[in-house]
N, C-alpha and C positions, 0 to 999 in steps of 0.2 A: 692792559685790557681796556678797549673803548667800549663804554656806553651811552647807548644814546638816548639823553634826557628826555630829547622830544615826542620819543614811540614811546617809551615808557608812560608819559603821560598822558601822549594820545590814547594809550591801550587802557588805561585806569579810568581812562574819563568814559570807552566805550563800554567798558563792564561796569562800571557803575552807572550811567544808563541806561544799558541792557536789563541788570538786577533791577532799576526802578521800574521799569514798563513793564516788566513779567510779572513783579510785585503786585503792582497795579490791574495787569489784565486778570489775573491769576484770583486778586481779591473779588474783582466786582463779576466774575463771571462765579465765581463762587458764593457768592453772596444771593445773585439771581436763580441761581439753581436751588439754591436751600429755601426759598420765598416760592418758590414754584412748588418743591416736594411739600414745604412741611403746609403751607397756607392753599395752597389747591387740591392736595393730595393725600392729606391728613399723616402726612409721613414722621413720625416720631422726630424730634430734634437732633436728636443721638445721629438716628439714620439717614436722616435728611445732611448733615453736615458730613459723614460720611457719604453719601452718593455726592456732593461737590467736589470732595477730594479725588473722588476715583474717576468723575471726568477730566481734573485739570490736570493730575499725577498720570494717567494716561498718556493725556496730550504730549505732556513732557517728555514719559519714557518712552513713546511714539518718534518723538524730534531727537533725543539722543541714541535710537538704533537707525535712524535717516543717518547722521553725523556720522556711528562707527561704520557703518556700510560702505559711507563714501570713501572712509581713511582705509578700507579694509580692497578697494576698488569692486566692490558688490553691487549690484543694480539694488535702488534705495527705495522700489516702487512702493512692495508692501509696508512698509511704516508709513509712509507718507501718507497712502489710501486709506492707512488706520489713521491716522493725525486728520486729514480729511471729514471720514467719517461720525468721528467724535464731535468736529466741532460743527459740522454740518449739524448733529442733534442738539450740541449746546446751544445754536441762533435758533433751532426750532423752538426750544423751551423757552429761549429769551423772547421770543415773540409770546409766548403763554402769559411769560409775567406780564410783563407790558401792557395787553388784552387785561390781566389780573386789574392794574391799579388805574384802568383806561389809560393810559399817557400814549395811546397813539404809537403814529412811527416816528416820532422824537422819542419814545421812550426806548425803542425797538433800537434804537440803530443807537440809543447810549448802553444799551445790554450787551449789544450784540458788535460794535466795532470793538474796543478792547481785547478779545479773542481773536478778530481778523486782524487786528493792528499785530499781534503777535506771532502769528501764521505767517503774517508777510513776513516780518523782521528774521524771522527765525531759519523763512526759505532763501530770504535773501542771502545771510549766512553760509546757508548750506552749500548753494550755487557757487559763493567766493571760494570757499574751498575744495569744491567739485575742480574748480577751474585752476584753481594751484595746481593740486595732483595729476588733472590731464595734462597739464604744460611740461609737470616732472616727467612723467613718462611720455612725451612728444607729439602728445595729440591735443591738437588743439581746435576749436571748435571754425566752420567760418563763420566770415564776418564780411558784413557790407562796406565794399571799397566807399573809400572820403571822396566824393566827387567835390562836396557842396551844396547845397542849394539851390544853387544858380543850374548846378551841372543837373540835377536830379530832375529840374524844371523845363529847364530849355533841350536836354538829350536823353529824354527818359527811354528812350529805344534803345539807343547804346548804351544807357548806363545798365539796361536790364540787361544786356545781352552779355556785355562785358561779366556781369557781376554772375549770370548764370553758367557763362563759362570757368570764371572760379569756380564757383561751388561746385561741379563735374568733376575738374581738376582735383578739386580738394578730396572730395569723395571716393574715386578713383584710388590716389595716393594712401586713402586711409583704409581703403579695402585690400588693397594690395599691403599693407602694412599687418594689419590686423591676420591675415590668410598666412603672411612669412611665420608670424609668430604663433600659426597653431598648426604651420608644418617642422617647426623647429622642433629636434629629436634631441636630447640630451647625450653628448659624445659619452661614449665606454672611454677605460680607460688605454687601451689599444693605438684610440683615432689619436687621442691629445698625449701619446710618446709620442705618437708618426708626425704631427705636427713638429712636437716640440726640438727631433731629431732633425726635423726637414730646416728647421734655421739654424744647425751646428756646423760648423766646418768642416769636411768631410775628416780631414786631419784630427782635429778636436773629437768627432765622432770615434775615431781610432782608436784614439788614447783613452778615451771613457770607456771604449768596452774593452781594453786592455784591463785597465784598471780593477772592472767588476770580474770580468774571469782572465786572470792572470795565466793561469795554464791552458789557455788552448791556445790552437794551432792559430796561421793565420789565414787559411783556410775554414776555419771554423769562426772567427773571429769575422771574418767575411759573410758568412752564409750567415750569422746572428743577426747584422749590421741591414744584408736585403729584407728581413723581417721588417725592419723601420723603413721601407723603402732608401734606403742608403746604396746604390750599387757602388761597390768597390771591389775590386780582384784579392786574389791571396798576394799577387805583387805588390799590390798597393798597400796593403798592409806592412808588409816585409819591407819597404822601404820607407815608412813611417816610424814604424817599431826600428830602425836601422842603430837612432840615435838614441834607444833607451838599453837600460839596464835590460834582456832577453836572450837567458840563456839558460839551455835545457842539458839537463844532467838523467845520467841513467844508473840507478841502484842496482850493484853488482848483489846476487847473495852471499850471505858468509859462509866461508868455507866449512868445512866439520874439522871438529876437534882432531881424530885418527885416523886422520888419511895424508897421505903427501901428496895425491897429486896436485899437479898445478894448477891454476884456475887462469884461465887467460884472463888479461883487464878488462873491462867492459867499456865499449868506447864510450869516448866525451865529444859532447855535440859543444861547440863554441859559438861565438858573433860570427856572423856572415863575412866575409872578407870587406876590407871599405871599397868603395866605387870611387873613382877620378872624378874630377872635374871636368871633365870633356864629356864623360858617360852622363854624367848625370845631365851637363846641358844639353846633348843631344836628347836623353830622354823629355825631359820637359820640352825643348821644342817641337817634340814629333807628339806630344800630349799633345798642347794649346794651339797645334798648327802652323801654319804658314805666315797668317797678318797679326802674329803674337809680338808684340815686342821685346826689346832686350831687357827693359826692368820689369815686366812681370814673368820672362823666363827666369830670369837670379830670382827672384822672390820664392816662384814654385820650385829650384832646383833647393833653396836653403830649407821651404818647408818641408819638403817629398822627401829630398837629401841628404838635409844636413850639413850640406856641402857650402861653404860661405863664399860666395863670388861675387861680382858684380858686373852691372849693363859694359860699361866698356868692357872686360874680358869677355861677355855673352859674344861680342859681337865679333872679336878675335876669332874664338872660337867656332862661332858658323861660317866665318869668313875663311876660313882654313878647310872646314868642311866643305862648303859650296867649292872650291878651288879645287881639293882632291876628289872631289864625286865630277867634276869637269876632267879633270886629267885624266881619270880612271876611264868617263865617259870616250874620251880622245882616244884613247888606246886600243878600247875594245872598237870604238868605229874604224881605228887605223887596221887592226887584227883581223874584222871581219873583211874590209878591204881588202889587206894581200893575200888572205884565202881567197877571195871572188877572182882574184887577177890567175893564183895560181890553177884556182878550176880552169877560169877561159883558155890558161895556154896553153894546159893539158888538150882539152880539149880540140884546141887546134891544131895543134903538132899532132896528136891521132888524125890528123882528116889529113894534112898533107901526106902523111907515110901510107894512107891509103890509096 
């Protein structure tokens, strides 16, 4: 496990002078307010040190519902407006004291920065981490392209122009983003099988809903399968299921006790006869088509059929085929030939005997 010294102590040195400044704001804006209540205002001691508490413990529980707001991605306005507000009457009262012992606006602005100094420090915080969280989730704020100096002085037309073109862009992008995500509908569970069905292999799809209902048809195994948008035939199943264990049996009933007669057997349904290897390569070629090749026809004939071949034998075998689908084509052009010749010379020898 790596640790790193240096954050660590970065991060001890930033909370422990965080604790001293709050410390610090926290006493003297407390101390001003209690000289305000209890010496301008005749406010009991008791009470007067309680009404300090309940504006600085404010302020605080003010900046720590800003903080869970932003981890929570809530718009953080009203705490802040209350954090605001608090301290906006705490410099009023600091100005009271101050007025109290004359010290002027050197008194005023030693009352009254300590609570600004804390305000800032505390917003600034908030903002670092507003900004973490938009990054996490991909929104990120714009920002003013780095021209320079030089650029911002000598091309302030183009640098505005450029820089208001971003910000459009940006804008744009984050509206269109924002809009995606409040038409997004949470899928049933229907869409994400049809999905999860839509990347199986049609073959793999097969055998999985063989699996789940062993007993039906593959007709019925078919029609389940278009539910998930899967089209596949009862064929296609019957030649997937070829190479598994699938065979259907039919219970005869028992005979009775006192009787003789005969009961004829009840037939047995068995495995489907096997297919050749010629059949099946013709089948996959007349699936995949015409510009199919010889090793993805063996591939689909081994998965559809079972049938174990290979690209050279594919190609025997269409070569054989193309050859007898020419000779057969030969024949039947020869065939319709010498009928056409025997129509004509019927035909002519009736016109000479006429």
């Amino acid at each position: 496990m790596n640790i790193d010294i240096d954050k660590i102590k970065s991060r001890a040195v930033w909370w422990i002078c965080l604790g001293l400044i709050g410390s610090a704001a926290a006493a003297t804006t407390a101390w001003s307010l209690f000289v305000v209540a209890h010496d301008r205002y005749d406010v009991p001691k008791a009470l007067a040190i309680g009404t300090a508490l309940v504006f600085d413990g404010t302020a605080m529980a003010c900046l720590h519902l800003a903080g869970q707001a932003v981890r929570e991605r809530r718009s953080a306005l009203g705490p802040h407006l209350a954090t605001l507000g608090h301290a906006a009457v705490s410099i009023y009262l600091n100005r009271i004291h101050a007025d109290l012992i004359r010290g002027g606006t050197g008194a005023f602005l030693l009352f009254a920065t300590p609570t600004v100094a804390l305000l800032i420090l505390a917003g600034l915080c908030w903002s670092a981490n507003r900004a973490r969280l938009r990054a996490q989730d991909g929104n990120t704020p714009a920002t003013l392209p780095r021209f320079g100096l030089w650029g911002w002085l000598l091309a302030t037309d183009e640098a505005w122009k450029r820089t208001k073109k971003e910000v459009e862009a940006h804008v744009a992008g984050t509206a269109q983003l924002d809009q995606g995500k409040r038409t997004a509908k949470p899928r049933v569970a229907a869409e994400a099988l049809r999905e999860h069905f839509a990347r199986l292999d049609p073959v793999d799809a097969i055998l999985l809903a063989h699996s789940a209902i062993p007993g039906a048809t593959p007709a019925e195994i078919a029609a389940e399968l278009k539910l998930y948008d899967i089209d596949v035939s009862a064929m296609d199943v019957t030649l997937v299921l070829r190479g598994t264990r699938h065979e259907t049996t039919v219970q005869r009933a028992a005979a009775a006790p006192d009787t003789d007669l005969p009961h004829p057997d009840a037939p047995q349904v068995g495995a489907l006869p096997p297919i050749s290897k010629t059949k099946a390569i013709l089948d996959a070629a007349s699936r995949l088509g015409p510009d199919a090749k010889a090793v993805q026809i063996a591939d689909h004939a081994q998965r559809i059929a079972r049938v174990p071949v290979d690209a050279p034998y594919v190609r025997t075998v269409l070569s054989r085929a193309r050859k007898a689908q020419q000779r057969a084509q030969a024949a039947q052009s020869l065939e319709q030939h010498t009928r056409q010749l025997e129509i004509d010379g019927v035909g002519q020898g009736g016109g000479g005997y006429a």
